[in-house]
C-alpha positions as CSV (number, residue, x, y, z in Angstrom):
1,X,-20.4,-4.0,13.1
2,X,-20.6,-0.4,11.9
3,X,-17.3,1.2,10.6
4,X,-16.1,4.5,11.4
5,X,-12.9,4.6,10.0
6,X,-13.1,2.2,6.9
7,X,-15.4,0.7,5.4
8,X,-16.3,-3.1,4.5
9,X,-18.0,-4.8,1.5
10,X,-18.3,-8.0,-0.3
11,X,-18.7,-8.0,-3.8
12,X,-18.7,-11.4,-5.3
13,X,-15.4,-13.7,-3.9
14,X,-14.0,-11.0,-2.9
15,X,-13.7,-8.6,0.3
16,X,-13.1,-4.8,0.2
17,X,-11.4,-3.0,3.0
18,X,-11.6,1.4,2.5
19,X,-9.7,3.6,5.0
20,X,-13.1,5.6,4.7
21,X,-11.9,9.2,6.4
22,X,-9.9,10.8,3.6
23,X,-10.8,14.5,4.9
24,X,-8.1,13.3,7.5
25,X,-5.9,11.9,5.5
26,X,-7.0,8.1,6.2
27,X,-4.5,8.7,9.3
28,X,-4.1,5.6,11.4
29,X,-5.1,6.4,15.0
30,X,-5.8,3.8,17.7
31,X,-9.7,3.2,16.4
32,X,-8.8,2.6,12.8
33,X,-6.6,-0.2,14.5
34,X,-9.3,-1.1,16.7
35,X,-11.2,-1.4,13.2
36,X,-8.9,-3.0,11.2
37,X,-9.1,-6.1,13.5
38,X,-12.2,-6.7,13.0
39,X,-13.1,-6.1,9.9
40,X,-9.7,-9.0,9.8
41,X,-11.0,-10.9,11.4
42,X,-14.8,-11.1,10.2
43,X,-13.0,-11.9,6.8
44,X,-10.9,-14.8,8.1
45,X,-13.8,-16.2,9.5
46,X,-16.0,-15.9,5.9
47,X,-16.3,-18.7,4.1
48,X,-17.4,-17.0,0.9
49,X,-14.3,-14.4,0.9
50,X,-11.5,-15.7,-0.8
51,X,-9.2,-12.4,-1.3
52,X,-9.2,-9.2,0.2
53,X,-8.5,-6.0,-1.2
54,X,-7.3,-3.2,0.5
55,X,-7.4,0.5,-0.9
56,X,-8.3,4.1,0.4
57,X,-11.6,6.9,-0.3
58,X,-9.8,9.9,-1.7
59,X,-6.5,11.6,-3.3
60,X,-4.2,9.6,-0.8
61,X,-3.8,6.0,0.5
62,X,-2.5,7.5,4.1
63,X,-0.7,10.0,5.5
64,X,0.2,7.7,8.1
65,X,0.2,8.5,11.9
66,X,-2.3,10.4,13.9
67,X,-0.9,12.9,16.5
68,X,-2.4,10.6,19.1
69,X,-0.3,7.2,18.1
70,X,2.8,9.2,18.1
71,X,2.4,10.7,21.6
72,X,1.7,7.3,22.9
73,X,4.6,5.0,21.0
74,X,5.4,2.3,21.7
75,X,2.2,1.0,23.3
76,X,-0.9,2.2,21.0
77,X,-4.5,1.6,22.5
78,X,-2.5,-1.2,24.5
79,X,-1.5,-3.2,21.6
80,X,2.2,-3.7,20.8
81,X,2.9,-1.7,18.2
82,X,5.6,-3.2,16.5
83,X,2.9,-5.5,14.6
84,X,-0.3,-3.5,14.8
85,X,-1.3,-4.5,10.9
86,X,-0.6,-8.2,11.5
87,X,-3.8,-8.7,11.2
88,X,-3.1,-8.8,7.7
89,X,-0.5,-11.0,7.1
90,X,-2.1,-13.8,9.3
91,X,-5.2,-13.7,7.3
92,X,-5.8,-16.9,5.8
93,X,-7.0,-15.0,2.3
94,X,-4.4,-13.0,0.0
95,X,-4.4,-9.3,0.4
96,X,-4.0,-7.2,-2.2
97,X,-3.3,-3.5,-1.8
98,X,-4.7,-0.7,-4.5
99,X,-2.5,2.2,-3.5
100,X,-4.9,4.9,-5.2
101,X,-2.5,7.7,-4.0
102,X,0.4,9.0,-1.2
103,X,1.2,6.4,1.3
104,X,3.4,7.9,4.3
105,X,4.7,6.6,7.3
106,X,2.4,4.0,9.0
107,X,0.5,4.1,5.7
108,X,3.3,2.4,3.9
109,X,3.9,0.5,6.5
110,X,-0.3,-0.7,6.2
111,X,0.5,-1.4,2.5
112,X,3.9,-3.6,3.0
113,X,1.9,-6.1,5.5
114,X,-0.4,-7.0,2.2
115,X,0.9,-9.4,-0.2
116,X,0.4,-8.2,-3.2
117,X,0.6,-4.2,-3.9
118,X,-0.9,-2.3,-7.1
119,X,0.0,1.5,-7.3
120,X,-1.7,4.5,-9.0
121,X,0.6,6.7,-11.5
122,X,2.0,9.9,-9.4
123,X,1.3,8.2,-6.3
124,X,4.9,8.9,-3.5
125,X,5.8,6.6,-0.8
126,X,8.5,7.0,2.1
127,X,9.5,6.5,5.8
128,X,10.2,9.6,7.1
129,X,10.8,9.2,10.6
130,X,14.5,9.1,10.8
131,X,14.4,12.9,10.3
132,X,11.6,13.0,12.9
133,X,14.5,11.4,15.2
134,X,12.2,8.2,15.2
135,X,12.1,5.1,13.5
136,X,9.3,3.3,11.6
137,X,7.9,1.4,14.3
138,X,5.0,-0.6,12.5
139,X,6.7,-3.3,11.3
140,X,8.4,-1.0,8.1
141,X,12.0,-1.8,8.7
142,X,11.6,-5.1,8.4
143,X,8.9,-5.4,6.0
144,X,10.7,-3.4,3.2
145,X,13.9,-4.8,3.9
146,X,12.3,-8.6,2.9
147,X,10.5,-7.1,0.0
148,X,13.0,-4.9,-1.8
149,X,16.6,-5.8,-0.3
150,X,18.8,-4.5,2.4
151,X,20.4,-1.8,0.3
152,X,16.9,-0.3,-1.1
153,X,15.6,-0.2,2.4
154,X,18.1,1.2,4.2
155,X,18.0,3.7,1.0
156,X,14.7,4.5,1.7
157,X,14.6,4.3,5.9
158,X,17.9,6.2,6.7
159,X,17.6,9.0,4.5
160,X,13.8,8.8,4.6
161,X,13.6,9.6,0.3
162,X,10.0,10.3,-1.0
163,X,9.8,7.9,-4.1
164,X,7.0,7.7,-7.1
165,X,5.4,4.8,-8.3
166,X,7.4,4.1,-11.0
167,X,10.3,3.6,-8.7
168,X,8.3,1.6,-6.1
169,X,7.8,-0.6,-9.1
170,X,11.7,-0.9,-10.4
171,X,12.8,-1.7,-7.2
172,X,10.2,-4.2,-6.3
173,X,7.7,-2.3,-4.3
174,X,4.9,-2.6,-5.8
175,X,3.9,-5.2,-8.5
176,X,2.6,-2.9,-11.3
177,X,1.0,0.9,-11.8
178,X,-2.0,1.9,-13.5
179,X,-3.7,5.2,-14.2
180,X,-5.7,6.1,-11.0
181,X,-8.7,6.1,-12.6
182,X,-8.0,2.7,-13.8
183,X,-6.7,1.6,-10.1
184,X,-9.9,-0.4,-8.7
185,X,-10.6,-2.3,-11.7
186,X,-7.8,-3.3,-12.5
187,X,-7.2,-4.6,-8.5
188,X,-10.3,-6.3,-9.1
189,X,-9.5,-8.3,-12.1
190,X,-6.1,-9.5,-10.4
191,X,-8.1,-10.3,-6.8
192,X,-10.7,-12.0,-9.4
193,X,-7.9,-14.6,-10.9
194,X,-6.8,-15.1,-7.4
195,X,-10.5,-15.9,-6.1
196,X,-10.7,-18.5,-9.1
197,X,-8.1,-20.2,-7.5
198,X,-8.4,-23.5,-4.9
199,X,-9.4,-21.5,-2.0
200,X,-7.4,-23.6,0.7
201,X,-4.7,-24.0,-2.1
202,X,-4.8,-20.2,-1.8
203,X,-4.3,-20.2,2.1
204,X,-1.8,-22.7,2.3
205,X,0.4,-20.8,-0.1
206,X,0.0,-17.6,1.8
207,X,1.1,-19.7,4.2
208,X,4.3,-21.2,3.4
209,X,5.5,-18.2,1.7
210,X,5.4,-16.1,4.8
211,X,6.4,-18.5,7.7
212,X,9.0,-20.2,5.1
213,X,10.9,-16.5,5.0
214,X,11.0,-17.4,8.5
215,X,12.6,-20.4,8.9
216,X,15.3,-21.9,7.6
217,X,15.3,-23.4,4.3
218,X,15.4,-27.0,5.5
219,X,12.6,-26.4,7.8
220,X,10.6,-24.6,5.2
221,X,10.7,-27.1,2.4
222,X,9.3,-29.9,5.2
223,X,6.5,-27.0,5.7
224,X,5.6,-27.3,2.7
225,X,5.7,-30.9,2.3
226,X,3.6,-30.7,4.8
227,X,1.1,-28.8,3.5
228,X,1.0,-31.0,0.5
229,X,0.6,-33.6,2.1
230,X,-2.7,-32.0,4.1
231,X,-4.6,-30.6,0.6
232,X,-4.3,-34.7,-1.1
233,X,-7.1,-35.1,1.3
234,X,-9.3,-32.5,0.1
235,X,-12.4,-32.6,-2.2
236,X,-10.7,-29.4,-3.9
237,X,-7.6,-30.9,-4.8
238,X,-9.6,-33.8,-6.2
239,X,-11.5,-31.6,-8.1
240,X,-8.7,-29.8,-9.3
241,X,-7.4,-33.1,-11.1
242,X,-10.6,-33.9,-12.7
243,X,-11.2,-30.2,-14.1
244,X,-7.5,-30.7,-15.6
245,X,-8.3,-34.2,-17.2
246,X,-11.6,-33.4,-18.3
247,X,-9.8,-29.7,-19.5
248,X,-12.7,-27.8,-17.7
249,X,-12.8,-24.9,-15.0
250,X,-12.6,-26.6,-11.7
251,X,-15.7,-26.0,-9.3
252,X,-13.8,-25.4,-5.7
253,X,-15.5,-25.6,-2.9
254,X,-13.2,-24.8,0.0
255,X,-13.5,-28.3,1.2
């Protein structure tokens, strides 16, 4: 499929996602959604992807909204649009977010449906809709909350507060900050490790991580029993034991 408002590449085990209009902003409109699922999906379905990576083209991640989306909340391009980037979170590979520079609005919102987030130094981040007399309506309330605690959140949501990435990183945010010109690589060499990793053993713990916050604790411990219980039966986890007694690199398969 050919991209108008990201781009796609594979490089190696991994699979690059680029909001690829940043003389807009990288604003998310109903296409770049359109887009988004998609490119989702043609990654879920590769067998030789095993991590995404998510980042931007130019000074800023996203400046969130387009006009358009705003005018048509709640319904955008006939999606609901309380989980327009779950296309992320239910992908079976990790995503891992570069945040090379400002991510506003829906564009933090893109950013908090990854699982892992890296930001660049003087990157800012917020949710300004309250003053807007809106409220983040892509998932952001929610998100956040889970990630950095009900008093951070509401922090950050009610009085909309621009933070930098140092702070994203104190309170939990993001997972570390590098110089921007040091971003990519560095989101490379942590997708990298990941990739080197059982690649179902990957998806499963996606997995129970996510529908474990979910559930109740009981329920999500017998998830992951459960999950256990399904990789015994694979060629990778058998693998996996022989590389460890033989004190090799394992050779996964994805089988």
């Amino acid at each position: 499929m050919a991209y108008r408002t990201l781009s796609l590449e594979s490089k190696g085990p991994l699979a690059i996602i680029s909001l690829a209009r940043p003389e807009r902003g990288n604003q998310i409109d109903s296409s770049f959604l359109a887009e988004l699922d998609e490119a989702c999906a043609s990654i879920n379905d590769d067998s030789e992807a095993r991590v995404a990576l998510l980042t931007a083209a130019g000074d800023v991640f996203s400046t969130g909204w387009a006009a358009e989306v705003l005018e048509s909340a709640p319904a955008v391009g006939g999606r609901d649009a309380t989980r327009p980037f779950a296309c992320l979170e239910s992908m079976g590979q990790p995503v891992i977010c570069a945040l090379n520079g400002d991510a506003v609005s829906a564009g933090l919102e893109l950013a908090l449906a990854c699982d892992v987030r890296l930001a660049a130094q003087g990157a800012r981040f917020s949710l300004p809709e309250t003053a807007q007399g809106l409220l983040p309506m892509a998932g952001g309330t929610q998100r956040l909350a889970r990630l950095v605690g009900r008093a951070e959140a509401l922090r950050l949501v009610l009085l909309g507060d621009v933070i930098d990435a140092d702070e994203a990183h104190r309170i939990g945010l993001v997972s570390a900050v590098y110089p921007v010109d040091d971003l990519l690589a560095e989101a490379e060499a942590l997708a990298l490790r990941m990739a080197s990793r059982g690649p179902i053993a990957l998806r499963y713990a996606k997995e129970a991580v996510r529908r474990g916050l979910e559930q109740p604790l009981d329920q999500a411990l017998q998830f992951e029993t459960d999950l256990t219980i399904i990789l015994q039966s694979t060629e990778d986890r058998a693998e996996g034991v022989r590389a460890f007694l033989e004190k090799r690199e394992p050779k996964f398969k994805g089988r």
